[in-house]
Residue, then its C-alpha position, 0 to 999 in steps of 0.5 A: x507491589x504484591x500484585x506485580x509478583x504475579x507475571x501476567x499474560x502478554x494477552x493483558x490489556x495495558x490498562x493493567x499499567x501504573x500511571x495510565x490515565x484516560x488520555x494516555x489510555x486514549x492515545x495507546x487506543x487511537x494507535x492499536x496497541x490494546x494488550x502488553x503484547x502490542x505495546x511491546x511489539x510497537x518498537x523503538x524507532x531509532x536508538x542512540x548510541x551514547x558512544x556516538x554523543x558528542x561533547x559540546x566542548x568537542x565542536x570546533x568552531x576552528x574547524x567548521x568549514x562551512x558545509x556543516x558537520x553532518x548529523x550530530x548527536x550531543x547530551x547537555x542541561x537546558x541553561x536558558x529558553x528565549x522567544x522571539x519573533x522575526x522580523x520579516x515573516x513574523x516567524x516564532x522562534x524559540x532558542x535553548x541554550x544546553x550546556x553540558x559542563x565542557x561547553x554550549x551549543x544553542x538550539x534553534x526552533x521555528x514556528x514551535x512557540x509552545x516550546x517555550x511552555x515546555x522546556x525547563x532550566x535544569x532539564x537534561x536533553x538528548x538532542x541530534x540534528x544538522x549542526x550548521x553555522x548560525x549568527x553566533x556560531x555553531x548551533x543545531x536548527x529544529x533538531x529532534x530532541x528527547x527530555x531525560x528529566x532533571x539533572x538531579x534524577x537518575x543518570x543514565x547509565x546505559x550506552x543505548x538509549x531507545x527513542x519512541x515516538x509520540x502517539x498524542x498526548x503520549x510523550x516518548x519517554x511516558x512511552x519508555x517508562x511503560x514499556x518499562x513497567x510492561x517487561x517487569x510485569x510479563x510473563x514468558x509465554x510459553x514457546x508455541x513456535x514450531x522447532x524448525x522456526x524456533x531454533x538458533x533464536x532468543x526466547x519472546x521476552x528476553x528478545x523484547x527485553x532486548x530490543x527495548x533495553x539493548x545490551x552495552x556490547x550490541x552491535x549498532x549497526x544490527x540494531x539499527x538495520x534491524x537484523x539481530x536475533x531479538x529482531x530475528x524472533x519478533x518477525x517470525x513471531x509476526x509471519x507464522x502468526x500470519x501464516x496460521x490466520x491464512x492457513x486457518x482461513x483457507x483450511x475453513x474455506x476448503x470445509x465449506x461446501x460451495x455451489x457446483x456450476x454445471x457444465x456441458x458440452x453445450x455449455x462449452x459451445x456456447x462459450x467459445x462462440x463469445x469469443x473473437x479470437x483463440x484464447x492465449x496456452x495462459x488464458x485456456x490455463x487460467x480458465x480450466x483453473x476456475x472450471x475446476x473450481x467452480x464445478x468442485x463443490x468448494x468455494x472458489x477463492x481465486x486470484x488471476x493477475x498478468x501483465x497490462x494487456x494479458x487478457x484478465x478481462x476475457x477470462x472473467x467474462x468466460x467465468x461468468x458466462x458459465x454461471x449465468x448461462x447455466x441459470x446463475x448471477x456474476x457480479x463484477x466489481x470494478x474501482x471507477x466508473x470509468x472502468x465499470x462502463x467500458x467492461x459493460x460496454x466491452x462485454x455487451x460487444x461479445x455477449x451479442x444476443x445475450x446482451x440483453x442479460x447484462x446490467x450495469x449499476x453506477x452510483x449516477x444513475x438516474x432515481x429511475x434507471x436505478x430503479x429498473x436495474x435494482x428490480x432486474x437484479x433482484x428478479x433475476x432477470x440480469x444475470x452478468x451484472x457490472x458496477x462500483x460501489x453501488x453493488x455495495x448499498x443495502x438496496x441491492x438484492x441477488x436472485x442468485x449470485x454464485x460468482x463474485x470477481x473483484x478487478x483492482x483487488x487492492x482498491x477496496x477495503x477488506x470490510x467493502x469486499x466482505x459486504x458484498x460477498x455477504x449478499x450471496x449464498x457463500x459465492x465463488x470469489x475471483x479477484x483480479x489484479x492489473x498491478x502485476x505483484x512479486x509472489x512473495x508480496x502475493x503470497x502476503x497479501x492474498x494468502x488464502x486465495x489460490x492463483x493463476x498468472x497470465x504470463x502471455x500477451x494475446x496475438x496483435x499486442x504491439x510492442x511499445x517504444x519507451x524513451x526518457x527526455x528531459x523537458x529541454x527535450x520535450x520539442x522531440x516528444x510533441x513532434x512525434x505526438x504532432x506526427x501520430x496526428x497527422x497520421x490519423x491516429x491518437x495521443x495521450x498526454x498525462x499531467x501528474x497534478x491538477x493544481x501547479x502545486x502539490x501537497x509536497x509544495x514543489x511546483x508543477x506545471x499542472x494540467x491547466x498549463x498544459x492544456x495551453x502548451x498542447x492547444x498552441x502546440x495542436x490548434x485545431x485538433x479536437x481535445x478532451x480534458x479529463x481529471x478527478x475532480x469532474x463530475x462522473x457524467x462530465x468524465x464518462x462523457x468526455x472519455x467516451x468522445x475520445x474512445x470514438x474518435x470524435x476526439x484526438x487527443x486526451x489531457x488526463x491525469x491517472x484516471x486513465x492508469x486502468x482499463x481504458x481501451x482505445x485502439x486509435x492511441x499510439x503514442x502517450x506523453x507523461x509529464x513529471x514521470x518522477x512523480x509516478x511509481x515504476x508500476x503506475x507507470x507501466x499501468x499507463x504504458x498499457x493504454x497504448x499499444x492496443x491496435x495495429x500501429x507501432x506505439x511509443x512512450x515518452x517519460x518527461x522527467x528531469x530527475x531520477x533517471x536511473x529508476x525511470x531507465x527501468x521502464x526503457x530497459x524491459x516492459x516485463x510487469x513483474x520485473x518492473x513491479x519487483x524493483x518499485x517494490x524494492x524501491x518504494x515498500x509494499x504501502x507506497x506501491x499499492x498506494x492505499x491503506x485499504x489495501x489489506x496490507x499487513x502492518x509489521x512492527x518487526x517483519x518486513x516483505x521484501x527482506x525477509x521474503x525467505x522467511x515467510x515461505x517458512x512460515x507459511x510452510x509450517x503454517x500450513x505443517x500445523x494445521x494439517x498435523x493439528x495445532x499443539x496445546x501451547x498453540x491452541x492457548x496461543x490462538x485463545x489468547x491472542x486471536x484477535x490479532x489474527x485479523x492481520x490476517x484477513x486480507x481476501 
């Protein structure tokens, strides 16, 4: 017990723990949790309120009425364990049997047959779960359950009880017991918040204390909502440790001394000769910013986002076109293939005479077209170079890339962005975003980048008609699809699912059978197909027909959602719109509306009405990704786990918004006026964990 009077550093690895074997040491690694600061701040998921535990004897078979009670939470010995099998679909079934001295309630599980291995007579079990009347009465069906040990152990005593979840071959409650141990053995750090965040909050290790160990008197429903002070302090902890890491990136960023672009009057005229009609007050904004930038002498780190339709695409390419046209190279990454050929193809267009400088790189290519392009590249004989992926492989050497620009930032890995950046002299970074992003979640996500917001749609965007049906009302959207036809003009149809079922098990109709409704419904009018599991030569030239003409009607799933131009569209049909994101919906609302014609949208959805009325209601995208943000959580509306995003255990973007501009605000306060001497011990000791902060 000596060694445990000396309170050790939450920067201590947790093999510093009693009882932490290589299994258990292995699952605590597959998680991230390596020191006691990770451990302890991997929270409860939920606590029980033992004032909420019922008596089993309290569950009044008189009074059931049929519908079930709800939710229950009871406490009880297991008495007996009994295994079967059904008859009809030979399912597992395993029966406990708890008693808690005021009477049973039995305790049914499906398809969990090492559960009778596991379980014990005599061990007490905390279980919750739906109470539903079963063959013998009242019981509960696959409830969650936590053991507590024997009945001879040490009764708990506390009114809260924290529940963890299990991370491999570590139980919840080897779990507790750690953590336990972990708060023992914990010193106080001392405070390295500034004051301004520090104040009206609990000190870090009795917050811990409290969160792990909830007080008899604490409120349940703060604890449960997560918002007490213990709470309070953990977040802050976690935003001002994110805001130091980008303040320290971005103020190491502006040290370093960048390539400076040339500009001329010459330069300008050559330019604006690119472009085929007067830039939007947003557009000449956004590119007096990287003008700035780029002839500033510091590395650029930019983000430019807008709305469908806001004109990114023409900035980046006036932002290349003043590197390449002064003896440079830009790169532009894009995420699909699809994306890449279109941006070559688009800007081949406005480049004219000067097309001959640009080169496109694709993991498809042909051994000796790859060839040519890697040697034009590395002569520097292409100077606007355009790809996916492929601009990652060690094969590709730059002459001289001074600017890289990134479209759908959030679709590539923090550590794919890097290697490329890796490959230049310390180039200018632009990223782009299609997915308009509330500020507070940019400000998370793209910390360290400045930012430019196209909020302006170009002259000649059509506004676009959108309607919600439901599928006894489809007929109405194939006659207007029937109509855009025969005018001459093109139409989109998305299929959420290429097969009838999803990973979630509700039936679909697939893209298959829709390609047999939209044949019998159109016969005779040329259609493409087109969905993720084609090859790419298949797909880009199944797209190509129909951003021609040569086709009149796609079938596609979201493999359109970005960067598909076609003028000729005027109408989009989206089947299943429930299964869509607010933001993904709009994403693919931009694919028409491009041309001279009045366009529509049509949502074709059963269910969720009331969240898909947002889309009818405005086309504003950042009003739109607001609400899905709000609806969904940052992970479900980028969709990625390469996103970059943060992962908070306390912290939340969308609650405490508020709070991170504080943060960041003082963040930025330290830098400047220099950290102090606890935060500097601070950073020695847990820097690591500041890669939560390297998310550009």
């Amino acid at each position: 017990m000596k060694e445990r009077l000396l309170k050790l550093p939450l920067a201590s690895k947790v093999g510093v723990l009693r009882g932490l074997g290589p299994a258990r040491a292995e699952a605590l690694r597959e998680a991230g949790i390596h020191t006691l600061r990770d451990l302890l701040f991997a929270l409860p998921f939920r606590y029980v309120d033992r004032g909420s535990v019922l008596s089993l004897g309290s569950l009044d078979l008189a009074g059931f009425d049929g519908a079930g009670q709800g939710i229950v939470t009871v406490l009880g010995a297991v008495r007996e364990v009994r295994q079967s099998t059904s008859r009809v679909q030979r399912m597992a079934i395993t029966e406990v049997l708890l008693d808690d001295g005021t009477g049973t309630l039995r305790l049914v599980f499906f398809n969990q047959p090492y559960l009778g291995r596991s379980l014990r007579p005599g061990e007490r079990m905390l279980a919750f779960g739906p109470l539903v009347h079963g063959r013998a009465g009242l019981e509960l069906r696959s409830p969650q359950f936590e053991l507590l040990g024997r009945e001879a152990e040490a009764s708990w005593v506390r009114r809260f009880l924290p529940l963890y979840r299990k991370l491999g071959a570590l139980g919840g409650r080897v779990r507790q017991h750690l953590v336990e141990e972990a708060l023992a053995c914990a010193g106080e750090p001392p405070e390295w918040l500034p004051p301004e965040l520090a104040k009206d909050l609990p000190p870090l290790l009795p917050a811990l204390k409290a969160l792990h160990a909830p007080a008899d008197e604490d409120d349940p429903a703060r604890l449960e909502a997560r918002t007490t002070p213990a709470h309070g302090r953990l977040a802050t902890e976690e935003l001002f440790a994110f805001s130091l890491g980008v303040e320290l990136r971005r103020a190491g960023r502006m040290a370093r001394k960048g390539s400076v672009v040339p500009t001329s009057p010459e330069l300008r005229e050559r330019l604006k000769a690119l472009l085929p009609f007067h830039l939007t007050g947003a557009q000449r904004r956004a590119f007096k910013e990287i003008v700035e930038d780029l002839t500033s002498g510091r590395v650029m780190h930019r983000l430019l986002q807008g709305d469908v339709g806001s004109g990114k695409t023409l900035v980046a390419l006036l932002a290349m076109a003043m590197v390449s046209e002064t003896g440079g190279q830009a790169a532009l990454l894009a995420p699909t293939e699809v994306l890449a050929r279109q941006h070559a193809a688009n800007f081949e267009r406005l480049l004219g005479g000067r097309a001959g400088a640009l080169q496109c790189l694709l993991g498809p290519m042909k051994a000796v077209e790859k060839r040519e392009a890697l040697r034009r590249i590395a002569s520097g004989e292409a100077r606007y170079i355009v790809g996916t992926h492929a601009l990652f492989q060690e094969a590709v050497q730059f002459a001289k890339l001074q600017l890289v620009i990134v479209d759908e930032q959030h679709r590539f890995g923090v550590k794919q962005r890097e290697a490329l950046k890796a490959k230049g002299l310390d180039p200018h970074w632009l990223v782009m975003s299609a997915t308009p992003i509330p500020r507070s979640l940019a400000l998370a996500l793209f910390g360290d980048l400045d930012q430019s917001v196209l909020d302006e749609l170009p002259p000649g965007r059509q506004p676009i008609a959108s309607k919600l049906l439901a599928h006894g009302a489809a007929e109405r959207a194939w006659e207007l699809v029937g109509r855009e036809l025969a005018a001459g003009r093109q139409a989109f149809v998305v299929s959420p699912a290429i097969d009838p079922t999803d990973e979630t098990k509700v039936r679909l109709r697939d893209i298959q059978a829709m390609e047999a409704l939209l044949r019998q419904r159109f016969p005779g009018v040329e259609m493409e197909v087109v969905h993720g599991r084609l090859k790419a030569d298949d797909m880009a030239a199944r797209m190509a027909r129909f951003v021609a003409g040569d086709a009149r009607l796609l079938l596609a799933t979201t493999v359109i959602e970005v960067g598909v131009d076609v003028p000729g569209a005027s109408v989009m049909v989206v089947d299943h719109a429930e299964r869509f994101g607010l933001s993904q919906l709009h994403q693919l609302r931009g694919r028409v509306g491009r041309g001279t014609a009045k366009s529509c949208f049509l949502m074709l959805s059963d269910s969720e009405s009331e969240r898909l009325q947002v889309l009818v209601e405005t086309q504003d995208g950042f009003r739109i990704a607001q609400r899905d943000l709000e609806l969904r959580g940052p992970g479900e509306f980028f969709g990625t786990r390469q996103s970059g995003l943060p992962q908070f255990q306390a912290a939340d973007l969308i609650r405490d918004a508020a709070l991170l501009r504080r943060c960041r605000e003082a963040a930025a306060e330290a830098v400047r006026a220099g950290l102090s001497e606890a935060q500097q011990d601070w950073l020695g000791q847990e820097g690591q964990r500041l890669r939560i902060a390297e998310v550009s």
